[in-house]
N, CA, C and O atoms as a GROMACS GRO file, in nm:
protein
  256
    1UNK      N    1  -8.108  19.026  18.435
    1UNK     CA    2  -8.069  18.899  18.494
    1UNK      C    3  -7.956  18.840  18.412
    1UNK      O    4  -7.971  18.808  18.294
    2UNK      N    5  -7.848  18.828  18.476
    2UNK     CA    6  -7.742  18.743  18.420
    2UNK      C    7  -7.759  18.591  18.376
    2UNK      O    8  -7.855  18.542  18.435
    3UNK      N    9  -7.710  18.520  18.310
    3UNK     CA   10  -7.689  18.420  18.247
    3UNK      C   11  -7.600  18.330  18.287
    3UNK      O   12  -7.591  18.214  18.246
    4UNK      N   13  -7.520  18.392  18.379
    4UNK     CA   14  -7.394  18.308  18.458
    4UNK      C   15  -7.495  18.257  18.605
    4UNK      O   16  -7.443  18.183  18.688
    5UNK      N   17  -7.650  18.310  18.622
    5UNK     CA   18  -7.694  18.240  18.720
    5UNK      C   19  -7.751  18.085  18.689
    5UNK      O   20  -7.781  18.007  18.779
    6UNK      N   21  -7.764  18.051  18.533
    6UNK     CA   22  -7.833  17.967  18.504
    6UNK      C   23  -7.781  17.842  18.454
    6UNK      O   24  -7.822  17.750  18.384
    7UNK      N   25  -7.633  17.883  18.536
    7UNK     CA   26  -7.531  17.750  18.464
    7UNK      C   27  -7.556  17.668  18.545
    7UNK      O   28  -7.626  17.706  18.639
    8UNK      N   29  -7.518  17.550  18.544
    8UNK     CA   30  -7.477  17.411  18.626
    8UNK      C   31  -7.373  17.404  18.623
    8UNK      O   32  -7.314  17.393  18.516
    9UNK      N   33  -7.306  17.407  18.756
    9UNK     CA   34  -7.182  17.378  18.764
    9UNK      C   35  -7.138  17.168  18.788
    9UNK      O   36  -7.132  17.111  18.897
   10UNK      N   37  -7.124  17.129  18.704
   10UNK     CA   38  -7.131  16.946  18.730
   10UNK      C   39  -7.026  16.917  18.832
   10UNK      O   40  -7.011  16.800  18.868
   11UNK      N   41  -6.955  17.007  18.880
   11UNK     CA   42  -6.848  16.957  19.014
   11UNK      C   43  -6.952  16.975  19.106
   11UNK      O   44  -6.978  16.878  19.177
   12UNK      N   45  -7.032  17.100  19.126
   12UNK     CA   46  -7.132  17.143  19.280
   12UNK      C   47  -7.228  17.031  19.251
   12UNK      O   48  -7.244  16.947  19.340
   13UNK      N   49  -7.298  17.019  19.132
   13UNK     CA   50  -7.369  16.908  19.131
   13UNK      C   51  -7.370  16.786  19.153
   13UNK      O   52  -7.468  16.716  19.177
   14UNK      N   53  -7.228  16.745  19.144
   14UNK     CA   54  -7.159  16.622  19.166
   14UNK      C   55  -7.129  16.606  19.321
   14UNK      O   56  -7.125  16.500  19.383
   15UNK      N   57  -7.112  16.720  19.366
   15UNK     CA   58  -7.061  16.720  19.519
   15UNK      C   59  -7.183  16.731  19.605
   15UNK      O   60  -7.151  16.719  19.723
   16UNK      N   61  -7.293  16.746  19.591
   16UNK     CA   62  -7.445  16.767  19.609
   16UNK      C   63  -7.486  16.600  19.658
   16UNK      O   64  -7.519  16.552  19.766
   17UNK      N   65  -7.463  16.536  19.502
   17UNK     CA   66  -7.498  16.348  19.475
   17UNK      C   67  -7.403  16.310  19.589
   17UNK      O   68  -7.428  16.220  19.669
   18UNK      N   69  -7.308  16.374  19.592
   18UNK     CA   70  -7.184  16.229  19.694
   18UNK      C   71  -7.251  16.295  19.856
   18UNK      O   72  -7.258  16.218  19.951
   19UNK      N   73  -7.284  16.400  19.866
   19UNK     CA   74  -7.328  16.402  20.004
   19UNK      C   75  -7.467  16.361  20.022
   19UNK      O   76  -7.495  16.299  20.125
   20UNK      N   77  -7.568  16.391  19.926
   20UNK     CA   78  -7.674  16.353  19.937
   20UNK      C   79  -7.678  16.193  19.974
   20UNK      O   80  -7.739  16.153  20.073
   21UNK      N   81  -7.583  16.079  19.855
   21UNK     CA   82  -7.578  15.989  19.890
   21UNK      C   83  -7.521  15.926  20.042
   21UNK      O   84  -7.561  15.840  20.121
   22UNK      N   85  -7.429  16.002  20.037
   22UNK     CA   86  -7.376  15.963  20.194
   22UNK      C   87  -7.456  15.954  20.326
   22UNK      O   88  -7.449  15.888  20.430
   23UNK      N   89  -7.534  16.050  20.275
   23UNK     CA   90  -7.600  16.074  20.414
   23UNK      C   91  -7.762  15.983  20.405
   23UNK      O   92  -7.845  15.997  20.496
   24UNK      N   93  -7.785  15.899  20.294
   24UNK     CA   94  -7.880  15.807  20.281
   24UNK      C   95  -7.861  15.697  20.334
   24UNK      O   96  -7.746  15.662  20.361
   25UNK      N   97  -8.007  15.588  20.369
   25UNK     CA   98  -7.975  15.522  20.480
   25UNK      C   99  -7.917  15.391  20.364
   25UNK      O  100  -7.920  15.408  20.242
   26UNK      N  101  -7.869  15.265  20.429
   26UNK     CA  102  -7.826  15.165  20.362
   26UNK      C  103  -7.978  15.098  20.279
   26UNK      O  104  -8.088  15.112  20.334
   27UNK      N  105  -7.964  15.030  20.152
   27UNK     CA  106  -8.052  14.973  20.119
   27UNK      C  107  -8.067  14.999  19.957
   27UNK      O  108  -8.003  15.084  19.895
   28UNK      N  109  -8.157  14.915  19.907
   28UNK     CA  110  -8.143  14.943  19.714
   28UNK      C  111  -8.150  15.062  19.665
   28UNK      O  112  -8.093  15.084  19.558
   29UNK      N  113  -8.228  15.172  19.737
   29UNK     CA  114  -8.206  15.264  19.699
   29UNK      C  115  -8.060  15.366  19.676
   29UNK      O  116  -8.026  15.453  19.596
   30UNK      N  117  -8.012  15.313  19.767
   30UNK     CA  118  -7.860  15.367  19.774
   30UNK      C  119  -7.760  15.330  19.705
   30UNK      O  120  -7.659  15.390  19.669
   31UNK      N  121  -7.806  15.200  19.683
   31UNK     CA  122  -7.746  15.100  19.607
   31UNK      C  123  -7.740  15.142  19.421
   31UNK      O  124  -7.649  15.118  19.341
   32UNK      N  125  -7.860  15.204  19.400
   32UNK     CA  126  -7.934  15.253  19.266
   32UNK      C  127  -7.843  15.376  19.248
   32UNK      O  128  -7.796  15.413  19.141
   33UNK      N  129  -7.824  15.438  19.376
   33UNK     CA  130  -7.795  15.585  19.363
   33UNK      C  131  -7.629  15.571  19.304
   33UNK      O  132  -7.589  15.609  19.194
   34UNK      N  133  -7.542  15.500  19.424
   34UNK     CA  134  -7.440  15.481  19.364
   34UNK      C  135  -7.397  15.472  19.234
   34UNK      O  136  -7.319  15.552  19.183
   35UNK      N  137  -7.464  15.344  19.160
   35UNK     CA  138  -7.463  15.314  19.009
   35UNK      C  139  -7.459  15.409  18.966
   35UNK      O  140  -7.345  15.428  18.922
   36UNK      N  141  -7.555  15.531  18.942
   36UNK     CA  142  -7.573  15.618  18.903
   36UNK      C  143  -7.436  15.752  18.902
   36UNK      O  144  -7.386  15.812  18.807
   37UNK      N  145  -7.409  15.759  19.044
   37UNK     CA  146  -7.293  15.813  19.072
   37UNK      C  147  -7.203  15.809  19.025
   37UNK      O  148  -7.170  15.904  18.953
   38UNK      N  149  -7.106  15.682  19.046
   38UNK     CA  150  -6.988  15.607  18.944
   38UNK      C  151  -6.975  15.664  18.803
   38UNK      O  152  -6.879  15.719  18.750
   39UNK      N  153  -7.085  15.640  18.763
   39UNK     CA  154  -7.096  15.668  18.582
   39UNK      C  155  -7.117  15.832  18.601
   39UNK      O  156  -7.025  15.899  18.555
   40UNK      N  157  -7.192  15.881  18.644
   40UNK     CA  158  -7.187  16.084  18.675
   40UNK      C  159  -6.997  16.081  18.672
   40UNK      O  160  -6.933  16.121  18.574
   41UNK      N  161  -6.945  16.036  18.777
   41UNK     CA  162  -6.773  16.047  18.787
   41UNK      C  163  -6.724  16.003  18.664
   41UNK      O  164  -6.676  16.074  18.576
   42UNK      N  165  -6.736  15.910  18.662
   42UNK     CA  166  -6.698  15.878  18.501
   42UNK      C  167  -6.701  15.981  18.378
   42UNK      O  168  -6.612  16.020  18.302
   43UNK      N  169  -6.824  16.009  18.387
   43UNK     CA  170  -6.853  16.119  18.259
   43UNK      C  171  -6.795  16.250  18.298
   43UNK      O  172  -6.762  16.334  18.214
   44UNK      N  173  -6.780  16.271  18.450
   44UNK     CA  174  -6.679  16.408  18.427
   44UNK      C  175  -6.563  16.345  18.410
   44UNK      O  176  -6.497  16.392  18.317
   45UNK      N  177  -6.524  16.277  18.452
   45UNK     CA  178  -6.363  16.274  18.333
   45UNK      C  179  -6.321  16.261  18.261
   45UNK      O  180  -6.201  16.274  18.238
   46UNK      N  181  -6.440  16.217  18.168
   46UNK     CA  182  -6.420  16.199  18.049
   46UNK      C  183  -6.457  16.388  17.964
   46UNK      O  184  -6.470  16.414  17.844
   47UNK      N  185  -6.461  16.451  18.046
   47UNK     CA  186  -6.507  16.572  18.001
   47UNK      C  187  -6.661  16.560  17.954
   47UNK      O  188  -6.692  16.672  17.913
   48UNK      N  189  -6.748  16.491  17.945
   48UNK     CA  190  -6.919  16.433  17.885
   48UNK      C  191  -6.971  16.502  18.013
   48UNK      O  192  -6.987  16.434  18.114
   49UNK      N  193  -7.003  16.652  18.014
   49UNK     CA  194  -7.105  16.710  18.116
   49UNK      C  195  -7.228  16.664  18.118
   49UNK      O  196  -7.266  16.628  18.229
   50UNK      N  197  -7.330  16.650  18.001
   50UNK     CA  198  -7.426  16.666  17.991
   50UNK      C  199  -7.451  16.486  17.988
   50UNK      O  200  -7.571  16.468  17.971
   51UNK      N  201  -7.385  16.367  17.999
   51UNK     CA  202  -7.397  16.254  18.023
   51UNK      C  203  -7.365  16.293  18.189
   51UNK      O  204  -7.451  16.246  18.262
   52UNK      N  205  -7.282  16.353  18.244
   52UNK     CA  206  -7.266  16.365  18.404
   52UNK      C  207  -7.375  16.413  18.464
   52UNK      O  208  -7.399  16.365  18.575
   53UNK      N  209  -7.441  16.486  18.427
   53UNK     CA  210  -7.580  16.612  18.459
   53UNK      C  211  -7.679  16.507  18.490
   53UNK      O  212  -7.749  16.504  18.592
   54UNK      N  213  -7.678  16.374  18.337
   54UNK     CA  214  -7.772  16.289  18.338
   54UNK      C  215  -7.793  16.169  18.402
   54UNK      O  216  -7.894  16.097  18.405
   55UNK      N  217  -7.636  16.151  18.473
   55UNK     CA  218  -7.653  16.074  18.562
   55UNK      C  219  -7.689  16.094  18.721
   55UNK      O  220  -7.731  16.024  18.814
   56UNK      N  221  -7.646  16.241  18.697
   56UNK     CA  222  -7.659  16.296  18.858
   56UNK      C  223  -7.826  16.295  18.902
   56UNK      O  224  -7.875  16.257  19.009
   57UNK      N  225  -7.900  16.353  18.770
   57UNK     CA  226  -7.998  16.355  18.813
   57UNK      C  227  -8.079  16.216  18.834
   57UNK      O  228  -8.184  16.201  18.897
   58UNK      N  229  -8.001  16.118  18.763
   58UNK     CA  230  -8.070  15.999  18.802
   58UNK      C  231  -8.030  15.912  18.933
   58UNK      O  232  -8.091  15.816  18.980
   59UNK      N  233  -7.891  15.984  18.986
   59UNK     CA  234  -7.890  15.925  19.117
   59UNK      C  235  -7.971  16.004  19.218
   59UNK      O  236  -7.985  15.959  19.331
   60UNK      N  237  -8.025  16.124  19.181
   60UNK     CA  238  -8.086  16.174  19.254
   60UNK      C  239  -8.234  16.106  19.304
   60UNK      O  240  -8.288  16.068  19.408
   61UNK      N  241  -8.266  16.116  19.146
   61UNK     CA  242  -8.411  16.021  19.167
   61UNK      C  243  -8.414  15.901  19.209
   61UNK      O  244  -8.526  15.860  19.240
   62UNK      N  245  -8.293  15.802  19.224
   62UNK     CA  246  -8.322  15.687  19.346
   62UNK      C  247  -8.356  15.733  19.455
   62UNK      O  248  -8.448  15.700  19.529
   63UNK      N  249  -8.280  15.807  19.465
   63UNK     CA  250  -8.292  15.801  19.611
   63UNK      C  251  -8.407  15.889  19.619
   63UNK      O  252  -8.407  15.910  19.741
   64UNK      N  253  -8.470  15.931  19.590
   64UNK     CA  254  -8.645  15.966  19.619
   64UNK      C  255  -8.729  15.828  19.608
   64UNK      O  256  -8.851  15.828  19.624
   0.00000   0.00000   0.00000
């Protein structure tokens, strides 16, 4: 088993959050998710993957 299967890519992951979010209905939860989002974008440009990873996954979990 390769090791290149077990990466995270933080762009697919990132592009995952903006559709996931999009397609959520209006309301605090979405609202939560965004926040979360913004700062994920943020931290990839700042090159900070593993602050991006940590936000993604927390916009994820709003919106659950």
């Amino acid at each position: 088993m390769s090791t290149m299967n077990a990466f995270v890519s933080t762009a697919e992951e990132l592009q995952s959050a903006r559709l996931a979010s999009a397609l959520a209905p209006a309301g605090p939860k979405k609202d939560a998710a965004l926040i979360h989002l913004r700062a994920a974008e943020s931290a990839e440009a700042a090159h900070r993957e593993a602050d991006c990873l940590k936000s993604l996954s927390a916009a994820m979990a709003a919106l659950d």
